[in-house]
MMTF fields as JSON, N, C-alpha, C and O atoms, coordinates in Angstrom:
{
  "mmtfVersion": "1.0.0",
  "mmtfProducer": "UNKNOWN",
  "numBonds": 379,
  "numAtoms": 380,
  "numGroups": 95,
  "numChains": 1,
  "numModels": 1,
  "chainsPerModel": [1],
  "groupsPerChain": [95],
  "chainIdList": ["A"],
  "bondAtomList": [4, 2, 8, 6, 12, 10, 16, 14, 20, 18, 24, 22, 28, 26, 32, 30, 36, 34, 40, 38, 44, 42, 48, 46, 52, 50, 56, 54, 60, 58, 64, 62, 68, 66, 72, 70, 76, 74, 80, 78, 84, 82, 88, 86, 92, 90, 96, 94, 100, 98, 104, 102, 108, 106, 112, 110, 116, 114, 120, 118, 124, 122, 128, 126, 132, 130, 136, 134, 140, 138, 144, 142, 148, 146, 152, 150, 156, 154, 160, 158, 164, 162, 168, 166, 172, 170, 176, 174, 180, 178, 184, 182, 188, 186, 192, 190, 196, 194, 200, 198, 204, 202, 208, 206, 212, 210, 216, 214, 220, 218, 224, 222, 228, 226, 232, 230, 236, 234, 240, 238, 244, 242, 248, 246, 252, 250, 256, 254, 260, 258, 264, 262, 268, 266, 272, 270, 276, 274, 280, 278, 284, 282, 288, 286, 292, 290, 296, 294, 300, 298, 304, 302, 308, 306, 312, 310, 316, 314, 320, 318, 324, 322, 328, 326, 332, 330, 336, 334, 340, 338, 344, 342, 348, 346, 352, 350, 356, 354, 360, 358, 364, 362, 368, 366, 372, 370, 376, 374],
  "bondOrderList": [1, 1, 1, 1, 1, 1, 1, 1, 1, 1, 1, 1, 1, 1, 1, 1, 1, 1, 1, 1, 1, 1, 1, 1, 1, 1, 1, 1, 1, 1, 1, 1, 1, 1, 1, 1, 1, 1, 1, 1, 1, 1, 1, 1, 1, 1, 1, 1, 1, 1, 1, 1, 1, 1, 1, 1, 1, 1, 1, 1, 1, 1, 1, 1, 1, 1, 1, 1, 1, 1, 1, 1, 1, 1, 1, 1, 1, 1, 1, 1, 1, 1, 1, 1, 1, 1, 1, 1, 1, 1, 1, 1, 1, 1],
  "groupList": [{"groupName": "UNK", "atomNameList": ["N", "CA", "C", "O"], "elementList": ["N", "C", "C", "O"], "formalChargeList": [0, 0, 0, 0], "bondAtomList": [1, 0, 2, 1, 3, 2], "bondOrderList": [1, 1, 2], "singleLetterCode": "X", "chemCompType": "L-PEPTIDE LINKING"}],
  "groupTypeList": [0, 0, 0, 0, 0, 0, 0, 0, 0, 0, 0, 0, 0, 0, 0, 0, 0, 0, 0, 0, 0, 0, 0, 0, 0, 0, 0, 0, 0, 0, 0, 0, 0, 0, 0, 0, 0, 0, 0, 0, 0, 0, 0, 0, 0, 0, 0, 0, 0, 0, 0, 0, 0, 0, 0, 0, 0, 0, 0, 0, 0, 0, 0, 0, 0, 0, 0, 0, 0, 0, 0, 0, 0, 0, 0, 0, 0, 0, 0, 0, 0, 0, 0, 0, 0, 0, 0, 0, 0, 0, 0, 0, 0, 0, 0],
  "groupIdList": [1, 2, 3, 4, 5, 6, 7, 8, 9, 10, 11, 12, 13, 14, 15, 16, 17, 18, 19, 20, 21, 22, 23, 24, 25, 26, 27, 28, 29, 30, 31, 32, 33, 34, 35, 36, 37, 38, 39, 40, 41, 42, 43, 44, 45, 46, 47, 48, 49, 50, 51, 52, 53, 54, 55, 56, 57, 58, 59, 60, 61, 62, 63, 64, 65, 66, 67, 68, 69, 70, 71, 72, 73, 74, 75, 76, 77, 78, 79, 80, 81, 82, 83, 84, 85, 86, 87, 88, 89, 90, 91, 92, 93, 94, 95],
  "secStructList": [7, 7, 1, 6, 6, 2, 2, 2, 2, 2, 2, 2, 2, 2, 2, 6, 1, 1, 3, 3, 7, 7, 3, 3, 7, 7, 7, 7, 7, 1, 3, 3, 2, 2, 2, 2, 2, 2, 2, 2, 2, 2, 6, 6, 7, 7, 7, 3, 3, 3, 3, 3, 3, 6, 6, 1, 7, 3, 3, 3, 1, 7, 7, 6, 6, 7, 3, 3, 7, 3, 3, 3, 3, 3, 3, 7, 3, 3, 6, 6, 7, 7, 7, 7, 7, 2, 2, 2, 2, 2, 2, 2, 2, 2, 7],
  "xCoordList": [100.191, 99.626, 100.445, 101.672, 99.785, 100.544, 100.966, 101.466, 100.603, 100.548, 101.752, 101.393, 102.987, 103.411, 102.42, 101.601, 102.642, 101.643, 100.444, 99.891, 100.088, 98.553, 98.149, 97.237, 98.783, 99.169, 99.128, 98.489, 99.883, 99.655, 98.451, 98.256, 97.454, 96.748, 95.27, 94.524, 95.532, 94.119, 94.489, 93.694, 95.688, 96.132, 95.397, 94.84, 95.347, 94.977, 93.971, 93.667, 92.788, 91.496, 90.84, 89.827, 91.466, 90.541, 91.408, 90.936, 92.609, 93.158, 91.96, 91.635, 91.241, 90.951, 91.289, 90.616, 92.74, 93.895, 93.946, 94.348, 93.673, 93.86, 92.537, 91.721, 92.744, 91.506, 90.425, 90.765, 89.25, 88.574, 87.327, 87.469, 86.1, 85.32, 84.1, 83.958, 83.486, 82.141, 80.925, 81.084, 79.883, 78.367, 77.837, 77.395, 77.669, 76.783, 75.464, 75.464, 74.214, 73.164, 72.59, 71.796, 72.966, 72.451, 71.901, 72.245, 70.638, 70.331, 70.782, 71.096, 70.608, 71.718, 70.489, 69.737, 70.049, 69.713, 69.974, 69.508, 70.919, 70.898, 71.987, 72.023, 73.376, 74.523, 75.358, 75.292, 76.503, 77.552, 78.636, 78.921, 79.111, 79.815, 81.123, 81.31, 81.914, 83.072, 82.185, 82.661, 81.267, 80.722, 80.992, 81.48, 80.528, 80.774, 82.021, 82.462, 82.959, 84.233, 84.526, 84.451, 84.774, 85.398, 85.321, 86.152, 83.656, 82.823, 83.539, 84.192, 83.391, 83.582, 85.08, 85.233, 86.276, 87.409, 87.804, 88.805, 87.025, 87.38, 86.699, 87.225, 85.748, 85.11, 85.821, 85.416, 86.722, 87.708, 86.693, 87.082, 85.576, 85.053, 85.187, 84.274, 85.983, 86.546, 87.249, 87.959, 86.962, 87.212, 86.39, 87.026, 84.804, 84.248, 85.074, 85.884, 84.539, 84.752, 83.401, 83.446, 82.521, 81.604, 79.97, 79.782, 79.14, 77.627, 76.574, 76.697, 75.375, 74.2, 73.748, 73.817, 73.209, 72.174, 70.788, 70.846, 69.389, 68.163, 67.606, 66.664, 68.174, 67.829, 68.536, 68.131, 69.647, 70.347, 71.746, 72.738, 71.993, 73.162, 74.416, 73.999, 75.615, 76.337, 77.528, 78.467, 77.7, 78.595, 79.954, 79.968, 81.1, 82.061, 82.919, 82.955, 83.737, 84.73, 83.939, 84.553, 82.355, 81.948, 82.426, 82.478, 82.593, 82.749, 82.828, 81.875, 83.537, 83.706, 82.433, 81.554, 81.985, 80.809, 79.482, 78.505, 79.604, 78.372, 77.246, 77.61, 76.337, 74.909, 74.329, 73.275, 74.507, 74.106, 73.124, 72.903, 72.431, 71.161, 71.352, 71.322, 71.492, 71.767, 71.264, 70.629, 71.46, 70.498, 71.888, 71.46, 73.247, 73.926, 75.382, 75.316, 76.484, 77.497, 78.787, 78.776, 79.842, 80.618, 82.169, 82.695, 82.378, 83.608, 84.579, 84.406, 85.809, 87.353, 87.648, 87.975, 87.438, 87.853, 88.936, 89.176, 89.823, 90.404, 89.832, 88.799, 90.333, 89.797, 89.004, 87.802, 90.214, 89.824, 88.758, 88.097, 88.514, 87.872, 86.195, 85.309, 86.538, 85.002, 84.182, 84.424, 82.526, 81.802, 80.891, 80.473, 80.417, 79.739, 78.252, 78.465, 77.275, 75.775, 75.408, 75.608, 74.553, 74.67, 73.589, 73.525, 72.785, 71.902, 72.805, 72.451, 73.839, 74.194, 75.314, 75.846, 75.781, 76.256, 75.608, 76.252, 74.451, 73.132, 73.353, 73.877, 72.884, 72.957, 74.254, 74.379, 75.237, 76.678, 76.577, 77.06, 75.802, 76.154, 74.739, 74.984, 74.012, 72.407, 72.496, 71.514, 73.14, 73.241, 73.16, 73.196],
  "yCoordList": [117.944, 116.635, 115.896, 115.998, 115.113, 114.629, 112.699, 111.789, 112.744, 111.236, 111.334, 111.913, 110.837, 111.027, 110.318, 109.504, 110.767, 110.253, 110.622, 110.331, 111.015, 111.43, 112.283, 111.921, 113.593, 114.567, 113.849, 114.422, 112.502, 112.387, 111.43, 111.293, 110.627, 110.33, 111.773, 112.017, 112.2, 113.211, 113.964, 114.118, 114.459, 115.098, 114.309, 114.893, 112.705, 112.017, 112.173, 112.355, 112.16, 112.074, 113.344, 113.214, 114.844, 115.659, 116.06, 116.881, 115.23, 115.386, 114.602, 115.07, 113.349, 112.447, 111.977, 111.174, 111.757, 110.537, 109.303, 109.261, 108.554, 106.918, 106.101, 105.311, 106.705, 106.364, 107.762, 108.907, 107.302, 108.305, 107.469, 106.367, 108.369, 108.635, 107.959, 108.252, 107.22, 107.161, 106.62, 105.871, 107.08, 106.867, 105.53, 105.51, 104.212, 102.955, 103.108, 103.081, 103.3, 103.53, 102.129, 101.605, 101.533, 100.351, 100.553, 101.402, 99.249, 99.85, 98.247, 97.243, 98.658, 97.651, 97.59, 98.546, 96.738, 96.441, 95.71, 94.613, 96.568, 95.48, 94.641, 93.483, 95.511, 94.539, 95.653, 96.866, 94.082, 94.672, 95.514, 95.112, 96.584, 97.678, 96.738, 96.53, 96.236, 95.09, 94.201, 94.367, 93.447, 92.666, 93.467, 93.017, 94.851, 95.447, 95.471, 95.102, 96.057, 96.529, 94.802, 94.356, 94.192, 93.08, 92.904, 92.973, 92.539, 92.107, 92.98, 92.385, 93.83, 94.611, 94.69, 94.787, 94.547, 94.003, 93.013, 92.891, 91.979, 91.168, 90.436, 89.516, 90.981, 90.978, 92.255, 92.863, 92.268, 93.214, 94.467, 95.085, 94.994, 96.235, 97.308, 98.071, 97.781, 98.977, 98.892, 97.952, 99.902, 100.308, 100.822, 101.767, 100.749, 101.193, 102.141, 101.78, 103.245, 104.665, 104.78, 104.496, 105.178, 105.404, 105.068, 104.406, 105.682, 104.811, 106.71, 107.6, 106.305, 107.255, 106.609, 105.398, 106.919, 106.437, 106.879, 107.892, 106.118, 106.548, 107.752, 108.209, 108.389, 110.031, 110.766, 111.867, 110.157, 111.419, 111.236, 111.116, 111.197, 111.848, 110.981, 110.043, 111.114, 111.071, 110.217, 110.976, 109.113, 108.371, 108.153, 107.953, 108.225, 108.013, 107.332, 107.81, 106.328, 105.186, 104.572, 104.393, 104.028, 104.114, 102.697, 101.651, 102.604, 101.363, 100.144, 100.116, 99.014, 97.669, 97.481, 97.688, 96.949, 96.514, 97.393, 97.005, 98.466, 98.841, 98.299, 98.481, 97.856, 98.117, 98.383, 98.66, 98.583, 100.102, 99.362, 98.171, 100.784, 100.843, 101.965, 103.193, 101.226, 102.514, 102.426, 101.427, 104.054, 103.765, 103.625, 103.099, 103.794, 103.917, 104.067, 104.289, 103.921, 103.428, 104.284, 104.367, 104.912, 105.938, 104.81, 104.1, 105.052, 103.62, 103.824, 104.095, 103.732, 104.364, 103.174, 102.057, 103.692, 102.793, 103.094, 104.291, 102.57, 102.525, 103.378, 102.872, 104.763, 104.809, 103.747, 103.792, 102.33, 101.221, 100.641, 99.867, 100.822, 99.586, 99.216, 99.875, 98.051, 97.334, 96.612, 95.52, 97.829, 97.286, 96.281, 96.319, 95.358, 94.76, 95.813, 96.654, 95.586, 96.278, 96.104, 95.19, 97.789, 97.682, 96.685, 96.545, 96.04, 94.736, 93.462, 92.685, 93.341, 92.467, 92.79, 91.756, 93.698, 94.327, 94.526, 94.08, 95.031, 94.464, 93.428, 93.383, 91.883, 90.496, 90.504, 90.315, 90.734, 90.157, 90.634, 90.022, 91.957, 92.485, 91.774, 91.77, 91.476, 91.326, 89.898, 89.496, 89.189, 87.635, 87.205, 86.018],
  "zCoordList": [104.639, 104.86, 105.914, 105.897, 106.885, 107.897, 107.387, 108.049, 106.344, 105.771, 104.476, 103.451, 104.53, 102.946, 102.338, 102.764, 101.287, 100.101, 99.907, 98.847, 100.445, 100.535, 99.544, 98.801, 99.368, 98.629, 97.057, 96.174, 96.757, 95.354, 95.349, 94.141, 96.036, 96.011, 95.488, 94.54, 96.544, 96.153, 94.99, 94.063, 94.983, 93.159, 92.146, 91.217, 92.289, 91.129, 90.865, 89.687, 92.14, 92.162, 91.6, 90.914, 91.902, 91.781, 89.812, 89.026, 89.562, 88.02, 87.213, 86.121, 87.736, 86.795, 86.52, 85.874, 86.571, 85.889, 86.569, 87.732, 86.119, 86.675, 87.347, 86.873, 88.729, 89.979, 89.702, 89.404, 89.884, 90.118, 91.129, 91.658, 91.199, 92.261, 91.189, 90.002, 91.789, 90.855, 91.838, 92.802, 91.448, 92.256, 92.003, 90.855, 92.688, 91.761, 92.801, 94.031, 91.758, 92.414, 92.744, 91.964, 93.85, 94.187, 95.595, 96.417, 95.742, 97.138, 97.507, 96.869, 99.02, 99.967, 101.058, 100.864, 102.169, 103.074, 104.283, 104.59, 105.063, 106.566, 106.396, 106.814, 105.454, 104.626, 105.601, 105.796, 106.288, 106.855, 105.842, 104.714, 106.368, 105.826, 105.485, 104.286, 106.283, 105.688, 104.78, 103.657, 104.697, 103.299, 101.952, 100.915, 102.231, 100.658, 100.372, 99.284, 101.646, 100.713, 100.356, 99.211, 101.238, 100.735, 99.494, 98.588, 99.556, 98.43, 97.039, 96.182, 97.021, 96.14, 94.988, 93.77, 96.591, 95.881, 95.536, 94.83, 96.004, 95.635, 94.03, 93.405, 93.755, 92.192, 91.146, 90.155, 91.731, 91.162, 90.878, 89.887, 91.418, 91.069, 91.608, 91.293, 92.358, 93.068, 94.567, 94.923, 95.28, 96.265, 97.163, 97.629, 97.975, 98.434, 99.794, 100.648, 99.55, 100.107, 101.337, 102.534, 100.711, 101.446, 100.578, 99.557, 101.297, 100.677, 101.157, 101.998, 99.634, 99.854, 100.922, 100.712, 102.233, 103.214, 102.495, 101.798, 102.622, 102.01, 102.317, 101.67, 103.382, 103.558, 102.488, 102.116, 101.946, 101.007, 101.958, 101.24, 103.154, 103.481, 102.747, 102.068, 102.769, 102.627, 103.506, 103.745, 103.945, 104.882, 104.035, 102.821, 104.869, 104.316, 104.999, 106.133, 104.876, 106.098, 107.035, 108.087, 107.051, 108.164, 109.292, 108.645, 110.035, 110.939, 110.288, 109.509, 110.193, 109.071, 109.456, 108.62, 111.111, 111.358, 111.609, 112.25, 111.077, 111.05, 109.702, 108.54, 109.901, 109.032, 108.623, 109.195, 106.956, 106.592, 105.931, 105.713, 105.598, 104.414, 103.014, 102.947, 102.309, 101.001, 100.144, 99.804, 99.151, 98.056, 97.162, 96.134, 96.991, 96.108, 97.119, 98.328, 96.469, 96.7, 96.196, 94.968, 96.767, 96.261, 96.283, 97.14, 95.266, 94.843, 94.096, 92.908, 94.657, 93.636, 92.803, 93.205, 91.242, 90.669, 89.522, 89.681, 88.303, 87.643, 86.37, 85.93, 85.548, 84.171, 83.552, 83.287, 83.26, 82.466, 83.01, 82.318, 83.911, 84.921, 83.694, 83.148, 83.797, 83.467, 84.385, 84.899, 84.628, 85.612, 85.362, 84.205, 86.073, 85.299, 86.112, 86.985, 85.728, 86.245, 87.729, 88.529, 87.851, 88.897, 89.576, 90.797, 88.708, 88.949, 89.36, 90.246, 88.733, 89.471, 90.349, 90.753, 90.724, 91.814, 92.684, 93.633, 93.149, 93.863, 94.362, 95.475, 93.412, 93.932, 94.612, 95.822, 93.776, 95.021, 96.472, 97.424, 96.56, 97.69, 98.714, 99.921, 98.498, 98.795, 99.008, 99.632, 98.778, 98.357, 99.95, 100.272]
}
């Protein structure tokens, strides 16, 4: 790895211990890519990673200012973590 640390980051992710990876099937329209993450940490609900695009593909880190369209949302969050729904995770982001 050319990053220290990196190495115990992805250990955690693919252990399950702590942070993990989770899918929120929300759809998004025409919402700047920095709105979510912000958005997101700052309602204490994760870490946005990357987003489903409505074809299916798969985006990951994309540009703060790019404009995405999604059907669902790929987001590092805590074991403990309590989400609230992805209905109103929707509104925050859609608002």
């Amino acid at each position: 790895m050319i990053a220290p640390g990196t190495e115990q980051v992805l250990e955690d992710l693919f252990r399950h211990q702590g942070d993990h990876t989770i899918r929120l099937n929300v759809g998004l329209h025409n919402v700047a890519w920095a709105e979510v993450v912000t958005t997101l940490i700052q309602k204490d609900i994760g870490t946005a990673l990357g987003y489903v695009h409505k074809n299916g593909s798969i985006v990951t880190h994309p540009q703060s200012t790019a404009m995405i369209d999604a059907e669902g949302l790929i987001v590092l969050i805590n074991d403990d973590q309590v989400l609230p729904s992805n209905e109103e995770i929707g509104r925050l982001l859609n608002a």
